[in-house]
N, C-alpha and C positions, 0 to 999 in steps of 0.2 A: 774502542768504546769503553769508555770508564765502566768498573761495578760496585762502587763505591758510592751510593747515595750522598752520603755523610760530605763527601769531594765535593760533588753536584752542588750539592745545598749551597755549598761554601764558596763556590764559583760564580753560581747565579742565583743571589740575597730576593730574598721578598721583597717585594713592593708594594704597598698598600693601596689602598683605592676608598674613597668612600664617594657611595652611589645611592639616588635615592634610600636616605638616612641605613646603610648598611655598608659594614668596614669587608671589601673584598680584600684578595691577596691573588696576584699574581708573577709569576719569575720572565723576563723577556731578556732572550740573550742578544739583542742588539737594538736598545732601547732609542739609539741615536738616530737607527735608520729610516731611512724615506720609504722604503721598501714596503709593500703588502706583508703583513704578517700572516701568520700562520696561528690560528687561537685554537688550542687544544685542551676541549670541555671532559672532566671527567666524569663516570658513573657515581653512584652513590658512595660505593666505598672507598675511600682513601682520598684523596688530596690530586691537585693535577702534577705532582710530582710522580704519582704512577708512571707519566710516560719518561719519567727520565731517559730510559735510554733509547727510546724514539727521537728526543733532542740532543745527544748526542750524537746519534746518526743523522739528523737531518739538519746541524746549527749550522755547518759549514756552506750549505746553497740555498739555508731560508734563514729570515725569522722569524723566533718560535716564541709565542706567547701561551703560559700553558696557563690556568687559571684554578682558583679552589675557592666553593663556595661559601658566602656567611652562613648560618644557621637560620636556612629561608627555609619554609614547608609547604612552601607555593613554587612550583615551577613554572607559571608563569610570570611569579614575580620576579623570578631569578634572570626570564631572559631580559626580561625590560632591562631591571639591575643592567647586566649585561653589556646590555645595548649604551644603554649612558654611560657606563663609566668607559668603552672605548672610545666611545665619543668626544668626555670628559678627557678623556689620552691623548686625543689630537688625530683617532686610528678610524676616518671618516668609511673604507674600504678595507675588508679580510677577509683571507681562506678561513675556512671552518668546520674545525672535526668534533664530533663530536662523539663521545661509549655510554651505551646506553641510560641511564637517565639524561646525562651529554648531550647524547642522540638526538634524547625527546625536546629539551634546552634549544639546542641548535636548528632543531625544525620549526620551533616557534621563532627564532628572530629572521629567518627567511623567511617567514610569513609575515611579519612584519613588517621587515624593511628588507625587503628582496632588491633594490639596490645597491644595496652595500657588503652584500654577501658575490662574491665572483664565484667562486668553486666552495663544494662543501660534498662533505663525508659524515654518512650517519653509520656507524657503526653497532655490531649487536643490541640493537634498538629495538624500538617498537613508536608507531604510532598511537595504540590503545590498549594501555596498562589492565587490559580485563585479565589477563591470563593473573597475572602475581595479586589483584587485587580480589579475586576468588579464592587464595589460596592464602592470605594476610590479612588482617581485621587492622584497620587504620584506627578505629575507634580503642581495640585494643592497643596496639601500640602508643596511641596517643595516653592512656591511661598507665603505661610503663613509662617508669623515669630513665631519663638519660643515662644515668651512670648504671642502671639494670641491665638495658638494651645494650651498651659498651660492654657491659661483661661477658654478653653472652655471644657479642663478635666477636670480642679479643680469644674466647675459647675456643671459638668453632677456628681461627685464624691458627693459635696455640696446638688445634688436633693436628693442619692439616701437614701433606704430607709432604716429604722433600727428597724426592725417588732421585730426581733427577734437579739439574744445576736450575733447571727454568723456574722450576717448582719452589724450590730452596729460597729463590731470588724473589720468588711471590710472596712467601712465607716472610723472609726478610724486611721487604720493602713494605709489605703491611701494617707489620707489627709497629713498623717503625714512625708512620705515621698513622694509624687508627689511635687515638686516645689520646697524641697531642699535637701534630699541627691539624688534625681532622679532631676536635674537641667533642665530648661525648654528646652535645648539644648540637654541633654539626653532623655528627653521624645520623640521630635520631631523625633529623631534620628535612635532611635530604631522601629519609627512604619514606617519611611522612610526603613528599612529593609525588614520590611515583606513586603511592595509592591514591594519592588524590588526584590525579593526571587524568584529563579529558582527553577523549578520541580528538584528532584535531586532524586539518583535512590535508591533500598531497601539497607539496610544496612546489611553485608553478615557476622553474627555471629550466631552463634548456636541458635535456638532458644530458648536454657533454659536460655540463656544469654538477653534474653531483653524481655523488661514488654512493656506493653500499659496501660493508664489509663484514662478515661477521666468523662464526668458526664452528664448523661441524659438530663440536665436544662442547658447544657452549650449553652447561648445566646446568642457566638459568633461565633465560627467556626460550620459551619452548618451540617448537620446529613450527606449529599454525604460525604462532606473533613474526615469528623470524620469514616465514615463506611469505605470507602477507605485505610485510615491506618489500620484498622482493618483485611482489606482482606488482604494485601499487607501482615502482619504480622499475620497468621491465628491463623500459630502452636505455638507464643509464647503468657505464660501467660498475661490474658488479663482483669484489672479492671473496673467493668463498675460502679459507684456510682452513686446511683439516685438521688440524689440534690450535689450541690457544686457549681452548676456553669460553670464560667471560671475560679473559683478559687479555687479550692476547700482545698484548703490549709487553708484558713482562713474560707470558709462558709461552711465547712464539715470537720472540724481536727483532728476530733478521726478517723474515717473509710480512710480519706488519708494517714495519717501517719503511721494506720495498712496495709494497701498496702504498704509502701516502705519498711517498718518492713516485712515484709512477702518474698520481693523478695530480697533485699537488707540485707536478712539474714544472720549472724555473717561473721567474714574472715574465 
C-alpha cells in the first residue's frame, strides 16, 4: 500500500466530467474496463482522493471510481449531477459507497434510480441532518466568505493531532487537499449541503444489497443520527469499527477497506 498521495495522484490523473452545466472531477483506475465499478462518494471534507488508500487496497479485484464534488450547495443537485455524468461515462450499472454527506449523496440516487445501483454502502451517515443543523446556522455560514470558512478548517486541520501514524496520515492528506484541489468555494459548498439536507425516506433494495458502516469514535455525527440508520437498515449487513473516527478510511485503513472488500465482493 503506497503512502505517498503525491504517487497516487500521479498514477491516476483526473479526469473531468461536465454534468448538468457543472465541471466534476473524478480518478478511475481502469477506465478501459467493462467491469461494474466501484464509485466512492466523499464527505464534505476533502476530495475523494481521502480514500486513497482504500484504492490501493481494493484496485487490484475492482474498479475504483472515487469522485470529488463542484462547488454545489444542493445535495440533491449533486446526486442528479451524479447520476448523469456516470451515465454520460457510458457506467449505465455501480457499486456505491458512500461517507457521510457521500452517504446522504448515495442514498438519494438509490432512490432515484434504484436500478442501477447493485450493492451500496452508506457509511457514518445520516438520513436527517437535524443533529448538525441545530448546532450550525446555514444562514450564518452562507453570510461567511469562502476564504473565512477555509481558514478556519485549515486551522482546526493545522491543530490537530498526529499521536500516532493514522493520525499523522489524516493530518497530511488534509492538508493536502483542503484549499486546493477541494477549493475554498468547494469546501463552503458542500458543508452548505448538509445543512440544507432534507430527511428523505429508507432506500427500498434488498437488504443483501446494502452495507452500513460507521466507527464507535466518530466525533461527528452523534450516536441517535448514527443508531437511527442502523434501525432504519436492521436486516442489512452492518460494520461497526471501533476507532476511525469520521474517517475511517485514512485513521483505520486495514479494517475499512476489509469491510468494503467483504460486501463489495468480486462481479
Amino acid at each position: 500500500m503506497h503512502s505517498n498521495i503525491t504517487d497516487f495522484q500521479r498514477r491516476f490523473p483526473l479526469i473531468r466530467w461536465s454534468a448538468e452545466g457543472e465541471d466534476w472531477t473524478i480518478r478511475d483506475t481502469d477506465q478501459d474496463a467493462a467491469r461494474i465499478p466501484l464509485v466512492l462518494l466523499p464527505g464534505a471534507g476533502g476530495t475523494g482522493d481521502v480514500f486513497y488508500r482504500t484504492i490501493e487496497a481494493l484496485r487490484g479485484t475492482h474498479r475504483v471510481i472515487s469522485v470529488s464534488y463542484p462547488a454545489l450547495d444542493d445535495a440533491s443537485a449533486m446526486a442528479s449531477g451524479l447520476l448523469t455524468l456516470l451515465a454520460a461515462a457510458g457506467i449505465r450499472s455501480f457499486d456505491l459507497f458512500g461517507s457521510s454527506l457521500g452517504g446522504y449523496v448515495a442514498q438519494l440516487c438509490a432512490l432515484r434510480e434504484p436500478h442501477r445501483v447493485r450493492r451500496c454502502m452508506f457509511a457514518n451517515t445520516f438520513h436527517d441532518a437535524g443533529w448538525l443543523q441545530k448546532k450550525i446556522s446555514r444562514e450564518k455560514l452562507a453570510a461567511t466568505s469562502a476564504s473565512e470558512h477555509l481558514e478556519i478548517t485549515l486551522g482546526q486541520l493545522r491543530s490537530a493531532g498526529e499521536e500516532t501514524a493514522q493520525k499523522a496520515d489524516f493530518k497530511y492528506t488534509m492538508l493536502a487537499l483542503v484549499g486546493s484541489l477541494q477549493t475554498a468555494e468547494m469546501a463552503k459548498s458542500a458543508l452548505m449541503a448538509v445543512l440544507g439536507a432534507t430527511p428523505i425516506s429508507k432506500v427500498n433494495l434488498s437488504e443483501s444489497r446494502i452495507a452500513l458502516l460507521d466507527a464507535r469514535d466518530d466525533g461527528v455525527v452523534d450516536d441517535p443520527t448514527r443508531e437511527a440508520m442502523r434501525e432504519r437498515y436492521l436486516g442489512s449487513r452492518q460494520f461497526r469499527l471501533s476507532t476511525g473516527g469520521h474517517y475511517p478510511a485514512l485513521l483505520n485503513p486495514t479494517e475499512f477497506a476489509a469491510a468494503l472488500m467483504m460486501h463489495f465482493k468480486g462481479d
